[in-house]
N, C-alpha and C positions, 0 to 999 in steps of 0.2 A: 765727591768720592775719589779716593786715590786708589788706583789700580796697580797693584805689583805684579809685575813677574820675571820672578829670578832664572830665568830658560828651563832649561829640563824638569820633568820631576823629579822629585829626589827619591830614591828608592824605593823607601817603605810608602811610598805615595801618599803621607798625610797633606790636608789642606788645613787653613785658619782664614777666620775672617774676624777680625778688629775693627771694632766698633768704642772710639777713643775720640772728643775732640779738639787734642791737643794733637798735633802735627809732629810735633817735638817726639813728644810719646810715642806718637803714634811707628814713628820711624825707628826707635830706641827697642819697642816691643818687636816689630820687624826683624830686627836685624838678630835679637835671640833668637828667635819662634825658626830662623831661617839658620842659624849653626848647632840648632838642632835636629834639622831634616823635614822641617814644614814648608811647603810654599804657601806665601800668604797670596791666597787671591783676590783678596780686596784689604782697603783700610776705610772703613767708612766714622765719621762725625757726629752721624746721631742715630741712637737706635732704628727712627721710622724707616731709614733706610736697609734696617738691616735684613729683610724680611724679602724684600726686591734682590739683593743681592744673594741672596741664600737661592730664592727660587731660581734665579740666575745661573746656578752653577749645576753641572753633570753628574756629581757626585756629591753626597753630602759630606759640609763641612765635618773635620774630625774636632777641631776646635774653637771654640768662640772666646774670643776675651771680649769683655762687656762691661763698659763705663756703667754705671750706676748713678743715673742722673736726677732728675727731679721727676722723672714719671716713672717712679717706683713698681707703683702695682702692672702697670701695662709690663715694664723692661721683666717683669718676675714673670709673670704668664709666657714672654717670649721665652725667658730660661727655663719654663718646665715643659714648653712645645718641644725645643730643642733639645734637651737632654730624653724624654720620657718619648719622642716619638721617633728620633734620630737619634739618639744615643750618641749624641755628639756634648764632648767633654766642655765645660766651660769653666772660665777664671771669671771672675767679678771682681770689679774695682770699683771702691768708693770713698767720699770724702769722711765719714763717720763709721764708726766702730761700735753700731748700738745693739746691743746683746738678741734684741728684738727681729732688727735688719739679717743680721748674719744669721738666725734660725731660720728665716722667711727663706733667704737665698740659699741656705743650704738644702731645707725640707724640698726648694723648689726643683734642686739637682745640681748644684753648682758644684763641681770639685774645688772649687780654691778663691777664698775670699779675702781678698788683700786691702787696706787702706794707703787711700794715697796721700801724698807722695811715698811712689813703691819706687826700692834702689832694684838697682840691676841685678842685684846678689839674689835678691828675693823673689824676683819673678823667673828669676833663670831655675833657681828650685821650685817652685809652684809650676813651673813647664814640663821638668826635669818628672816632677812624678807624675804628671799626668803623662809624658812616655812613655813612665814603668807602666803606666794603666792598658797602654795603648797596644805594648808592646806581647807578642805574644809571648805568652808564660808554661812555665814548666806544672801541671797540673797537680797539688798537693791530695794524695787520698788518705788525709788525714784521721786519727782515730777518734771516735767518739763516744764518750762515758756518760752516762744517766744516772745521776743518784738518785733515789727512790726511797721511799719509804709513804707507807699508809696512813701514817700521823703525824702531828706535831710535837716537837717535843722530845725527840729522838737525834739531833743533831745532826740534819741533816745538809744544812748551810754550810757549820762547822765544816764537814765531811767534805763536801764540795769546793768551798776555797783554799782548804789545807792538801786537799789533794792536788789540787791546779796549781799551788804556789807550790809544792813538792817538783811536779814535772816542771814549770817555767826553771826551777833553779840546776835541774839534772839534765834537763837538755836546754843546755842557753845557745845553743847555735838553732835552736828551730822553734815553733810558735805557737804558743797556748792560750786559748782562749779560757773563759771560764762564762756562762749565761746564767743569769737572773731567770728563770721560766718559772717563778712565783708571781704570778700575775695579781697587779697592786697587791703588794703585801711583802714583798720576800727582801731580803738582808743583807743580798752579800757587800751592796756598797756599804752597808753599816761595819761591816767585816772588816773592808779593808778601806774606809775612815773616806771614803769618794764622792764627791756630789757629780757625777757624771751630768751632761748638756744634753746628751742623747740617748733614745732608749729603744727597745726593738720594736715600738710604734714608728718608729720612724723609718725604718726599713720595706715596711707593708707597703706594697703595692709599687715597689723600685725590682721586681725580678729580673727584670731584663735587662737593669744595668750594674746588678748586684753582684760586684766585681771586689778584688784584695781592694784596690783604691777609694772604693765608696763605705768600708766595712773597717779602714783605717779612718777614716772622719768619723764615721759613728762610734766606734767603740773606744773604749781608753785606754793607754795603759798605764798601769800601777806602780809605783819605784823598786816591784821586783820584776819586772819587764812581762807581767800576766796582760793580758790582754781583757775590759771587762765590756760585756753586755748586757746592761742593765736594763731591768723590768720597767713594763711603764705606771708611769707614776699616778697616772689618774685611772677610774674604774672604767668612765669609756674609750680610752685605748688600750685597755687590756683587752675589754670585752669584745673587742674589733679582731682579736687576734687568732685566729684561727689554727684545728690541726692540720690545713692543708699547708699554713702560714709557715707555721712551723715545719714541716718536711721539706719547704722547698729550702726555709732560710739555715739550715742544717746540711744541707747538699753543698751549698754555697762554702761555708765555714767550713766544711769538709775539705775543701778545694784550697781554702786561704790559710789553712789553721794544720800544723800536726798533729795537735792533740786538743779536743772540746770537752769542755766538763761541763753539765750541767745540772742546777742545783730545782730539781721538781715541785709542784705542786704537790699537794698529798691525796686531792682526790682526782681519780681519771675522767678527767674530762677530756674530750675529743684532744685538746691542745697537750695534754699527759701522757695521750695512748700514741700522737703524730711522734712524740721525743723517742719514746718507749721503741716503736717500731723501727724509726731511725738507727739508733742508739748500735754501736758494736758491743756495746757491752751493758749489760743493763746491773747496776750495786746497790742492791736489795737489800735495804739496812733494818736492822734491829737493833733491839736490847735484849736483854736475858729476864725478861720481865712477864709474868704471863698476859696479862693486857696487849705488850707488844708482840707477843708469839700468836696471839689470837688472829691479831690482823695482820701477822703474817700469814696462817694459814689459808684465811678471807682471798687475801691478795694472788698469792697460788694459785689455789684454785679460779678466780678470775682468770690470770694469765693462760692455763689452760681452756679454761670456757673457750678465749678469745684466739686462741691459737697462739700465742706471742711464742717465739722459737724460746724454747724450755737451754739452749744450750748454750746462750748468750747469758743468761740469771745468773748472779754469783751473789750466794747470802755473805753479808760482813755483819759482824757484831760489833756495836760500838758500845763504847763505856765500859768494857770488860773487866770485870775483877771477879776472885779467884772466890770470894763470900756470896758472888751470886748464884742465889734459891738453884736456878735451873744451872745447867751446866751444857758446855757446846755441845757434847755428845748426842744427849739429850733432843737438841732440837736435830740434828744432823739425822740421827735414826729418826727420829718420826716424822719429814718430809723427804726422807732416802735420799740425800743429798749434801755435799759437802757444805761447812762455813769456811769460804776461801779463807776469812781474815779476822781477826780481831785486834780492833782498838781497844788499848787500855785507857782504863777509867781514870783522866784528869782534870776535876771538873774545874780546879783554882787554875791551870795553864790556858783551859781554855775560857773560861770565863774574865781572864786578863784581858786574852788577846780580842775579845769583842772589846772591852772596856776603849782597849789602846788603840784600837783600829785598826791591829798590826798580826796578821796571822803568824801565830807559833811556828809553823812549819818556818816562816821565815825568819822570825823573830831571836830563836830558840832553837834552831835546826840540829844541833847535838843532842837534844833532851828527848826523853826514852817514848814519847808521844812521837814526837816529831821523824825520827828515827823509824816506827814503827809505819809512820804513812809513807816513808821513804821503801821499804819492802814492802808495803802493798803496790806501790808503783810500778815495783821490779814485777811483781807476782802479777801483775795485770797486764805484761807482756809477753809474760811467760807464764798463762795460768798452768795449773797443774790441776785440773778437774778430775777425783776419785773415780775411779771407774765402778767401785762396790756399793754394793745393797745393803744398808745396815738392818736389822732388824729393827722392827718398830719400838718404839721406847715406852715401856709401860709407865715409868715412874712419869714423864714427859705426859701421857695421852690423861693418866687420873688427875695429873692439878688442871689441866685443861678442862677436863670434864667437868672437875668439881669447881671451875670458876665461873662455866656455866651457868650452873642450877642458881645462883648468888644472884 
């Protein structure tokens, strides 16, 4: 074991310990890890030691870089002691790049999984953000959106990544996520044409180190610089996923993200009601259709049952055109309540942009859809909530009624 010590500590007091055994290497990762403000207080050769050396020290290490040798399974347990119990950052190095390997190490906690021979260039940036990670940060209270609706079929994906790729393009100097919370089932990667590595299974049970750096590995972004978090793919990591799950990984993304959109389940399940209560804003979608206005009124009055703050709700009509049966008004007096927004009805634009993989709003951003989710963006920072009482809408309350008795 090779012992360094470069005299003082260096300000931000980080430590590392290198566990490499190449010598060569070993002194080459040194001498980075040390013009960036780390003291390395050991260089060790082979993991077994690495465990002695850690117990060893007064404070726990902030960094581990970690050969990835032939005792694979043992060297992975020590990277999830170390990251899940110390919250200490780690790089991994290995001689293979197998798709299998680098999930293992990554689910394990690893921030940065390099193959070797790694150049200089490339570990000095695998260090470099794991600073950013280390370093303390200016705290984002970013906003968070909930599309919602009580059915399927209502365009509610649509709605959700056309609005997220709206704000990604109107604010390109700050950071929008967009979440899959259709649990196995839901589309947005189909939206926007992504086979995402990682899903929000993969985040459960990482709270304590579910930091901008661990949330940049997990999530993707998209060639319109969206950021995506996608649903999990099998039925038992969804079913793992809980509404506590979901509040806290929302709090988080609040902190890393300006702006959250996310695209809902349609029935409230605990995981629906955790988004719901979260949420700054909750986008209560419909059509002008009386099927849909039914389970809007269902939904309503649930939210009151449950207490959900009545002044974050904002109804949007989607699909709007000017032939449909009901009319905004219409629905507006019979729940006493404004429709902030209506989407018009374009179902070939949007039934392209699934095709293509390539949302409209992006694709398309002059065309009178796209445009139109561009002012609800604006309107959602600057709602304008009526302050009036419509009267109740008779024509509205008799097709309701007589769809009823049917």
């Amino acid at each position: 074991m090779r012992q360094t010590n470069v005299g003082r500590l260096p300000e931000n007091g980080w430590t590392a310990l290198i566990v490499e055994p190449s010598s060569e290497v070993q002194s080459s990762m040194a001498r980075q890890l040390e013009a960036r403000g780390f003291r390395v207080a050991a260089a060790l050769e082979s993991p077994e030691q690495m465990q002695g050396a850690m117990d060893a020290q007064t404070d726990v290490a902030d960094l581990l870089v970690l050969h990835l040798g032939e005792n694979g399974d043992s060297v992975i347990e020590r990277i999830e002691k170390a990251a899940s119990e110390q919250n200490t950052r780690v790089i991994v190095t290995a001689q293979a790049a197998e798709a299998d390997l680098i999930l293992r190490v990554l689910r394990a906690g690893a921030s940065e999984f390099l193959v070797q021979p790694v150049s200089s260039e490339e570990f000095g940036a695998a260090v470099e953000r794991v600073v950013r990670s280390l370093a303390p940060q200016q705290q984002t209270q970013g906003q968070v959106y909930a599309v919602y609706c009580p059915k399927g079929g209502l365009g509610s994906t649509t709605v959700a990544v056309n609005l997220a790729c709206t704000l990604a393009r109107k604010h390109r100097n700050e950071r929008v996520a967009v979440v899959d919370a259709v649990m196995h089932g839901g589309d947005v990667n189909v939206f926007l044409d992504m086979n995402p590595r990682y899903t929000i299974a993969d985040l459960l049970g990482k709270e304590d180190r579910l930091d901008t750096h661990l949330l940049e590995k997990v999530l993707e972004q998209h060639s319109t610089g969206l950021w995506v978090l996608a649903e999990p793919g099998h039925a038992a990591d969804a079913s793992a996923v809980s509404g506590d799950d979901m509040i806290r990984l929302i709090a988080q993304l609040r902190r890393a993200f300006d702006f959250v959109v996310i695209d809902c389940e349609h029935q409230l399940t605990n995981r629906t009601l955790g988004i719901l209560e979260s949420a700054d804003k909750i986008l209560l979608l419909t059509t002008l259709s009386v099927p849909a206005v039914r389970q809007l009124q269902r939904v309503l009055d649930t939210f009151s049952q449950i207490g959900l703050a009545d002044a974050k709700t904002y109804m949007v009509v989607n699909r709007h055109q000017t032939s449909d049966v009901l009319q905004v008004r219409d629905v507006e007096k019979t729940f006493k309540r404004p429709v902030i927004w209506r989407l018009p009805n374009d179902y070939k634009a949007a039934d392209d942009a699934i095709t293509r993989g390539r949302p409209f709003a992006a694709a398309a951003p002059r065309a009178k859809l796209s445009q139109s989710y561009e002012r609800l963006a604006v309107s959602l920072n600057n709602p304008e909530k009526s302050g009036k009482r419509p009267q109740l809408g008779s024509r509205m309350r008799r097709m309701l009624l007589k769809s009823k008795r049917r």
